[in-house]
C-alpha positions in Angstrom: -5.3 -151.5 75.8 -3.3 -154.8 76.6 -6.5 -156.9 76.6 -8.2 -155.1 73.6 -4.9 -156.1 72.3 -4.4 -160.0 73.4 -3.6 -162.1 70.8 -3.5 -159.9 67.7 -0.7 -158.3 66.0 0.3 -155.0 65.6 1.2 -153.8 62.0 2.4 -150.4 61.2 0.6 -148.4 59.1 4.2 -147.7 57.5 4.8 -151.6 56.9 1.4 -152.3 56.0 2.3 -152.2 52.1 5.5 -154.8 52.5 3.5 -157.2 55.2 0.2 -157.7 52.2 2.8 -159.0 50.2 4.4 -161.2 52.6 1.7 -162.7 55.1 -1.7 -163.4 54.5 -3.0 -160.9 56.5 -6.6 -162.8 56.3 -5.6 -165.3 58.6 -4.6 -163.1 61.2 -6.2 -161.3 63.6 -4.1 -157.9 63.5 -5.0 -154.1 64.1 -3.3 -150.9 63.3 -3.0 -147.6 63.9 -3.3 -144.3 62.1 -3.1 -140.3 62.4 -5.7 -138.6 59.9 -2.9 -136.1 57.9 -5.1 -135.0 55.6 -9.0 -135.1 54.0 -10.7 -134.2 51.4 -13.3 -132.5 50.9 -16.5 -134.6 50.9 -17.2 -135.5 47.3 -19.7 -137.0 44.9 -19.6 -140.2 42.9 -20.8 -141.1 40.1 -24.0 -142.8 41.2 -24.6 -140.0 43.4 -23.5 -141.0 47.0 -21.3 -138.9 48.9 -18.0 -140.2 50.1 -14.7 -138.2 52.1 -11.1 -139.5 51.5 -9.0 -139.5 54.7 -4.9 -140.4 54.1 -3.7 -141.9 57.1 -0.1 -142.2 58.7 1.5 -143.4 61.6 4.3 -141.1 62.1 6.9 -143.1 61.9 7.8 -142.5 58.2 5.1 -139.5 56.6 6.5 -140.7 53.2 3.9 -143.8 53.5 0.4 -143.1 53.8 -3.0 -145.3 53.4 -5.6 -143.8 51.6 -8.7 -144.5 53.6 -12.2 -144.0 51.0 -15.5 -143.4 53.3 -18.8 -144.5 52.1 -22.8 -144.4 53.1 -23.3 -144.9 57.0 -19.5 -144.6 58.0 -19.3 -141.5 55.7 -22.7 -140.2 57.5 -21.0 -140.6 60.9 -17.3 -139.7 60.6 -17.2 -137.1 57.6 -16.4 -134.1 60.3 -14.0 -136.0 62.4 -11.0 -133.5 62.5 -7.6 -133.7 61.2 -4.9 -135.2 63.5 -7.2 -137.3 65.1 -6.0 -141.0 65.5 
């Protein structure tokens, strides 16, 4: 894990919101972490294409969650992953 993470920068999941508006986070090289809390059932949009809503949290503060929207390919491969998985 230290050399997967050399040289980038954590962000919280929890301070994600707060760091957009302060840093351009596009000229950073930065990961982050999250717990799947909660999914929704895979849905269909309007053109037809299925897609799964995961909403994602870090632990630290379960008040601030990402909603995570999963579309063609990734959807295809990741739509059964289980709840609580990070």
């Amino acid at each position: 894990m230290d050399r997967k993470m050399a040289n980038r920068k954590l962000i919280r999941l929890s301070q994600l919101k707060s760091k957009l508006g302060a840093e351009n986070l596009e000229e950073i090289d930065w990961v982050t972490f999250g717990v799947i809390v909660k999914k929704t059932t895979p849905q269909s949009a309007n053109n037809g294409r299925t897609f799964s809503i995961w909403r994602l949290n870090d632990l630290r503060d379960l008040n601030q969650c990402v909603s995570l929207f999963l579309f063609g390919d990734v959807h295809k491969e990741h739509w059964k992953t289980d709840q609580g998985t990070v």
